[in-house]
C-alpha positions in Angstrom: 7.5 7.2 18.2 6.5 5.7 14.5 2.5 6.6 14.6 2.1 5.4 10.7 3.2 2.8 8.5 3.6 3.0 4.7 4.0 0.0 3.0 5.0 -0.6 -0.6 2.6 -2.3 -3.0 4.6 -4.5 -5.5 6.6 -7.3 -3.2 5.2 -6.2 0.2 1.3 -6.0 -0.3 1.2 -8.0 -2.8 3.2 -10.4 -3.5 3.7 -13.4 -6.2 4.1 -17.1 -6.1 6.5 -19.3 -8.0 4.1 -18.7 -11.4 3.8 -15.3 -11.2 0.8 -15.4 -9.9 -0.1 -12.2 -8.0 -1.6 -12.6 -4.4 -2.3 -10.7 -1.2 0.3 -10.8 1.7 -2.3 -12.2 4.1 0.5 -11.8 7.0 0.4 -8.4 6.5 -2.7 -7.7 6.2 -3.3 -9.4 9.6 -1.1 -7.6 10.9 -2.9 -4.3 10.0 -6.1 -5.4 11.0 -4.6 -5.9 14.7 -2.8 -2.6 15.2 -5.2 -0.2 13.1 -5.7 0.9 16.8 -2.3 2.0 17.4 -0.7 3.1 13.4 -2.2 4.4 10.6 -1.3 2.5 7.5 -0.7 3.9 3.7 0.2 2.0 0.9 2.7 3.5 -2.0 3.3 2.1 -5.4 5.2 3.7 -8.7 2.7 1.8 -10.6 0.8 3.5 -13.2 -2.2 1.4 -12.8 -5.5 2.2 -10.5 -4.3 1.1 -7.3 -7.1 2.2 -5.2 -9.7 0.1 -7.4 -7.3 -3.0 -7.0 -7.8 -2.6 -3.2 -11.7 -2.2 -3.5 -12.0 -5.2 -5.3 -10.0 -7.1 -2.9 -11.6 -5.5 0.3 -8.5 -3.8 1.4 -9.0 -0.6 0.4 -10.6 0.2 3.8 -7.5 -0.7 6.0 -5.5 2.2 4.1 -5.6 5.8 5.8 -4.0 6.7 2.4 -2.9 5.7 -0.9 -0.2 7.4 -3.1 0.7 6.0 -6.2 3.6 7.7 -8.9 0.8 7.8 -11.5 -1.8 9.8 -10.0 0.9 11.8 -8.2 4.1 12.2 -11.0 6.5 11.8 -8.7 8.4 8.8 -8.1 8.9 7.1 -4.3 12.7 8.0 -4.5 11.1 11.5 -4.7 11.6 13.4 -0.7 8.0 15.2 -2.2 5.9 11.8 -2.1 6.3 11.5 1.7 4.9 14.9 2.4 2.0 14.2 0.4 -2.1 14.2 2.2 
């Protein structure tokens, strides 16, 4: 029985458009906001960058149970060690 979801940052969560432009999956986001009931959601990125302040700003940061990133963790999602992280 899957009881959370972890989703990657760069091409799932966000996503850009023919320009580059970055932008929110909206789709997905929907989707979280209609089972938050039944899953618990975590986003995970290798970016170096302030993730959690990215999702503040865009007032996501709230639908996340957790957020794991490679720079405030040092270990890299192809790491076994990420996924065990709290």
């Amino acid at each position: 029985m899957i009881k959370a979801i972890l989703v990657d940052a760069g091409g799932v969560l966000f996503l850009r458009d023919k320009n580059g432009m970055g932008y929110v999956n909206q789709t997905l986001i929907n989707f979280i906001k209609d089972n938050r009931d039944s899953f618990k959601f975590g986003v995970i990125s290798t970016t170096s960058y302030d993730l959690e302040e990215i999702l503040e700003k865009n007032g996501t940061r709230d639908l996340f149970d957790i957020v794991i990133t490679s720079g405030k963790t040092g270990l890299d999602k192809n790491e076994v060690e990420i996924y065990g992280l709290k």
